[in-house]
C-alpha positions in Angstrom: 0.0 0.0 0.0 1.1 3.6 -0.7 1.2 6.8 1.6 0.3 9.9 -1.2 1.4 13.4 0.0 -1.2 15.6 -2.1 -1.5 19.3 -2.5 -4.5 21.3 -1.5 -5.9 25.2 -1.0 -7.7 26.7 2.2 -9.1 30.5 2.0 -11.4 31.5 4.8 -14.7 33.3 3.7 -15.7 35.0 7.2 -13.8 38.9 7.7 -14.1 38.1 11.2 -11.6 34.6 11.5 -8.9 35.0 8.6 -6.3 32.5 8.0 -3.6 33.4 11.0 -6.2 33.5 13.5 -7.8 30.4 12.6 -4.4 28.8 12.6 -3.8 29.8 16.0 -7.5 28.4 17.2 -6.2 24.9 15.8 -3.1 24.9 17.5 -4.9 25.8 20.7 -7.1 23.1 20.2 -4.7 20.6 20.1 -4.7 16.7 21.6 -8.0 16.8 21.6 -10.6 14.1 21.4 -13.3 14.3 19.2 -16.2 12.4 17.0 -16.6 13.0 13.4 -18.6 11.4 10.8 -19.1 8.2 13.0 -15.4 7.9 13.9 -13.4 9.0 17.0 -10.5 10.6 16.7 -7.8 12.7 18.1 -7.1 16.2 16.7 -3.2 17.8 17.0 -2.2 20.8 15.5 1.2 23.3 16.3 3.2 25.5 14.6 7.3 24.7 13.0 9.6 26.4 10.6 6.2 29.0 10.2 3.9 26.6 9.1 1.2 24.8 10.9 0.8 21.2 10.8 -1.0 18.7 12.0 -1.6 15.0 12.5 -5.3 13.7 12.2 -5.4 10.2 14.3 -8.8 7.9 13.7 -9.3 5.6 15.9 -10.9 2.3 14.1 -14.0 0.3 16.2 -12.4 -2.7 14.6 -11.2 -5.2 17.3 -10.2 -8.2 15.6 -8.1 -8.9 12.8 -7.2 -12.1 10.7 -3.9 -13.4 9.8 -2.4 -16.1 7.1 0.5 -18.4 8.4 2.2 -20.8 5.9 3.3 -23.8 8.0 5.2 -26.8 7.3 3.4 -27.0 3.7 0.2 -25.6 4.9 -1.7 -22.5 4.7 -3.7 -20.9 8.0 -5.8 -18.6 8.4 -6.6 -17.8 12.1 -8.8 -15.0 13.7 -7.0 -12.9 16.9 -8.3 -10.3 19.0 -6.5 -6.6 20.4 -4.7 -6.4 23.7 -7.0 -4.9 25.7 -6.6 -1.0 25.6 -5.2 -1.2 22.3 -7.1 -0.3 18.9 -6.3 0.1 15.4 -5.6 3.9 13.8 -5.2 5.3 10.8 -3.3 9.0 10.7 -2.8 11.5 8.3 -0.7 14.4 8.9 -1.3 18.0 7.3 0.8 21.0 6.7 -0.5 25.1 6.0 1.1 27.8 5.2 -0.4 30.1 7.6 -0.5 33.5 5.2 -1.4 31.9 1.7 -3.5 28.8 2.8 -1.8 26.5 0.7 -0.9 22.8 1.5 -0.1 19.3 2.0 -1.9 16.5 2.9 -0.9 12.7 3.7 -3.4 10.1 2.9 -3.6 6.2 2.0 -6.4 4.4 1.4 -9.1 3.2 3.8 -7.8 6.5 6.1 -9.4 9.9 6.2 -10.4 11.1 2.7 -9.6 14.4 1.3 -13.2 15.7 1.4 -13.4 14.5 5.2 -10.5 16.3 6.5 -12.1 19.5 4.2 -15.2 18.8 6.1 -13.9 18.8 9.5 -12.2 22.2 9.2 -15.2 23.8 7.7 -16.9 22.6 10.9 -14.2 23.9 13.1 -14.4 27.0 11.5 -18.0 27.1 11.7 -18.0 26.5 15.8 -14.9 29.6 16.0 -17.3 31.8 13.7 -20.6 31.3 15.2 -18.6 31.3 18.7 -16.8 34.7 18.0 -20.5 36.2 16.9 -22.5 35.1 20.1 -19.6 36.4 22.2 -19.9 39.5 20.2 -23.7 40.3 20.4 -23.2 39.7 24.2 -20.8 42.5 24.0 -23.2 44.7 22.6 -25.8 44.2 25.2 -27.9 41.2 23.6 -29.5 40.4 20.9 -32.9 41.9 22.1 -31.0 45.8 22.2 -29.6 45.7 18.7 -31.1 47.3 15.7 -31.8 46.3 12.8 -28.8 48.0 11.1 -26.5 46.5 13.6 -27.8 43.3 13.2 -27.0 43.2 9.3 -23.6 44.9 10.1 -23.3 41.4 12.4 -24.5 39.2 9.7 -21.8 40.5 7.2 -18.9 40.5 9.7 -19.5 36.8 10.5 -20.9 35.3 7.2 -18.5 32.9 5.2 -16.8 29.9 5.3 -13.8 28.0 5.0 -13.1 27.1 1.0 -11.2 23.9 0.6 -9.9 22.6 -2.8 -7.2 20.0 -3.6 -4.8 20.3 -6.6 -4.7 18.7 -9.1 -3.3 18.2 -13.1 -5.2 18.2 -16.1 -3.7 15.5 -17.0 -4.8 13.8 -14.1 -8.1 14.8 -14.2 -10.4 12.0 -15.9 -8.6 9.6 -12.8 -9.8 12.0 -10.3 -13.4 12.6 -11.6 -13.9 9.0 -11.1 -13.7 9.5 -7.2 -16.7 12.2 -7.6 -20.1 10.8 -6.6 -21.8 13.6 -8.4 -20.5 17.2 -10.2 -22.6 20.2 -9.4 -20.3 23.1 -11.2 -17.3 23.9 -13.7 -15.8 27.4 -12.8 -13.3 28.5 -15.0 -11.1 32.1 -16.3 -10.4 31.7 -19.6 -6.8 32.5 -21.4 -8.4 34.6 -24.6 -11.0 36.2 -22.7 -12.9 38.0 -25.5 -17.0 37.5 -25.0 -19.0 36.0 -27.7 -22.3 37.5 -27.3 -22.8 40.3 -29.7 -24.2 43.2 -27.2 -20.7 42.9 -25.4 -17.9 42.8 -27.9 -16.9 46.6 -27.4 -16.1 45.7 -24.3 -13.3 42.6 -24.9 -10.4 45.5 -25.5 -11.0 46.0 -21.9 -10.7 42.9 -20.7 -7.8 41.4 -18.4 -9.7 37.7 -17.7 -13.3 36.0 -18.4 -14.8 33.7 -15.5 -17.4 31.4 -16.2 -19.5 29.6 -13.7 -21.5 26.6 -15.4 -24.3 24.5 -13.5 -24.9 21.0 -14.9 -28.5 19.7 -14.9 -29.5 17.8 -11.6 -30.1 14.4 -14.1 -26.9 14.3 -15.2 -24.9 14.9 -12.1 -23.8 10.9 -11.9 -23.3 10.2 -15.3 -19.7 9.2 -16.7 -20.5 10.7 -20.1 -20.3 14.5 -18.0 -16.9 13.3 -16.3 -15.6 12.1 -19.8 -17.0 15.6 -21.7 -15.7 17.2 -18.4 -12.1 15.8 -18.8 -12.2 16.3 -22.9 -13.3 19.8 -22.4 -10.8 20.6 -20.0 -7.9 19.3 -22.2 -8.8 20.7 -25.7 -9.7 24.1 -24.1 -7.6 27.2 -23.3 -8.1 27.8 -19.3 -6.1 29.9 -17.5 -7.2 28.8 -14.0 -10.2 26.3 -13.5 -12.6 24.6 -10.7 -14.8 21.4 -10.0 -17.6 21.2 -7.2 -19.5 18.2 -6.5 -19.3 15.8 -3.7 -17.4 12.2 -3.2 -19.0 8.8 -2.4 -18.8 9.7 1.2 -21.5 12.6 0.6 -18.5 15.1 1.4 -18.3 18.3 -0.8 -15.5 17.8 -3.1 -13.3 20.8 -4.8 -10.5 20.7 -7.2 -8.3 23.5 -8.6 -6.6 22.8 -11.4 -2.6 23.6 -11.7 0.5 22.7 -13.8 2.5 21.9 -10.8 2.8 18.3 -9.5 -0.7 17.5 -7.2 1.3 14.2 -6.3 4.2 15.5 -4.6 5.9 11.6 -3.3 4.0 8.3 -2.9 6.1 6.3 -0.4 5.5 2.8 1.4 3.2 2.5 4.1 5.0 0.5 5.9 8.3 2.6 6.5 5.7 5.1 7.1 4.0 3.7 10.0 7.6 2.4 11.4 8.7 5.8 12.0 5.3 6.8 14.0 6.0 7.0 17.6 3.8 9.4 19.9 3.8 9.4 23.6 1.2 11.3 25.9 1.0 11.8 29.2 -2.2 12.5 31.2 -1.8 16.0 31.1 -0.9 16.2 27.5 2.6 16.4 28.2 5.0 15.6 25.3 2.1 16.2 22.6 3.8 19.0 21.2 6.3 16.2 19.8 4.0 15.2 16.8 6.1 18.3 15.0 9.3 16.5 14.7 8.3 13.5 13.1 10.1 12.2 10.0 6.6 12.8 8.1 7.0 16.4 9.4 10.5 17.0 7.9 9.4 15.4 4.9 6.4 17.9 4.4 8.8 20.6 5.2 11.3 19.4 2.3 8.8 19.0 0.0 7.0 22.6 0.7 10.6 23.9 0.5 11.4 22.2 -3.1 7.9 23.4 -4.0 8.6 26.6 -3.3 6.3 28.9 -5.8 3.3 26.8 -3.7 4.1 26.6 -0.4 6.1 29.3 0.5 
């Protein structure tokens, strides 16, 4: 099995939480149990070399496994349980540039998706958001002594949220469009951005970019004929900078920009990856802050330093 180390991009949509600040709310929420989508997990987030980063442990319900043994000429396969207090995890560690919002992500398969780590910071932004508001209209007296003026001045100040798309190819495209459920919208800026439509031709001397937005039909959503148009399109056209929305098999939104740098920046073995993991806690938290210097750590560091023009 292989460990991928992807690239993705965060913006956050709310004037009131911006990237630094919700950076800092994950580190300060760090070692911390939680429940998400079904699964319980452990959340760990700090700051090295500038960036944040973070490791994302899941802790499986699973309490048996089965093993094959080949014996004296025979083949056995036996059942065995877990010691107790011992349970199967997966992990996938994360690193952000803290002022741009770009980067990396370390995934295999069967661990947490793409989408579901997207869909567990849009809910932690969502809690620090709607958090920062109520603590702000108490501020102000209650909700019962603001106007109505102040209350859409609230509104504006806290409305948003956190954008999450990965990276990826064109050239890699019709592969990834197979691990969308559904596609809801192509957004895209084209490279000759002169306008068709009569009525607005003495306007294309004027223009620097064109972005489109297109909305595909609710029936054809699922269909592999709008992934393979979607891909064909993409490849014959001239885009300068380009977007997919839909959502993955998991029911999790699912974004994709689309660059010319790598979106696969090293595949490695699972196995030497788990063999470096080694994480001890005590009961007050004490030596959590030592998920930073992992070897998976340096190795996102390396690769956002080789990567510069992204990462940094």
């Amino acid at each position: 099995m292989r460990v991928k180390i992807t690239g993705f991009h965060l913006k956050p949509g709310s004037p009131s939480l911006q990237l630094p600040d919700f950076s800092a709310e994950l580190a300060r929420r760090s070692n911390t149990s939680d429940k998400f989508g079904g699964k319980e997990l452990i959340f760990f987030a700090g700051e090295r070399s500038g960036y944040l980063v973070g490791l994302v442990v899941t802790i499986r319900d699973q309490k048996t496994f089965t093993e094959m043994r080949r014996k004296a000429g025979k083949v056995i396969l036996q059942a065995r349980s877990l010691e107790e207090g011992t349970s199967f995890i997966d992990f996938n560690y994360f690193l952000i540039n803290r002022k741009t919002g770009y980067g990396l992500y370390q995934t295999y398969w069967h661990a947490w998706s793409f989408g579901r780590l997207g869909a567990y910071l849009a809910e932690q932004y969502r809690s620090l958001v709607r958090g920062a508001e109520r603590e702000e209209i108490e501020r102000l007296g209650g909700e019962d002594q603001l106007r109505r003026r102040d209350k859409a001045e609230l509104r504006k100040r806290f409305k948003g949220s956190l954008d999450f798309a990965e990276l990826v190819r064109e050239d890699k495209l019709p592969e990834l469009l197979e691990e969308f459920e559904s596609i809801r919208t192509l957004d895209y800026t084209a490279a000759t951005p002169e306008i068709p439509e009569k009525q607005f031709k003495g306007l294309n001397p004027l223009i620097e970019n064109r972005r489109t937005i297109v909305r595909f039909k609710q029936d054809v959503r699922k269909d592999s004929a709008l992934r393979r148009a979607l891909a064909s399109t993409l490849d014959e056209a001239d885009v300068e900078k380009g977007r997919i929305h839909g959502k993955d098999f998991e029911g999790y939104d699912r974004i994709v920009d689309l660059i010319s740098n790598p979106d696969v920046f090293a595949q490695i073995d699972y196995d030497a990856v788990s063999a470096e993991i080694q994480l001890e806690i005590g009961k007050e938290g004490e030596g959590a802050e030592n998920f930073t210097k992992s070897p998976m750590v340096d190795r996102l560091l390396s690769i956002a330093k080789k990567h510069s023009e992204l990462f940094s």
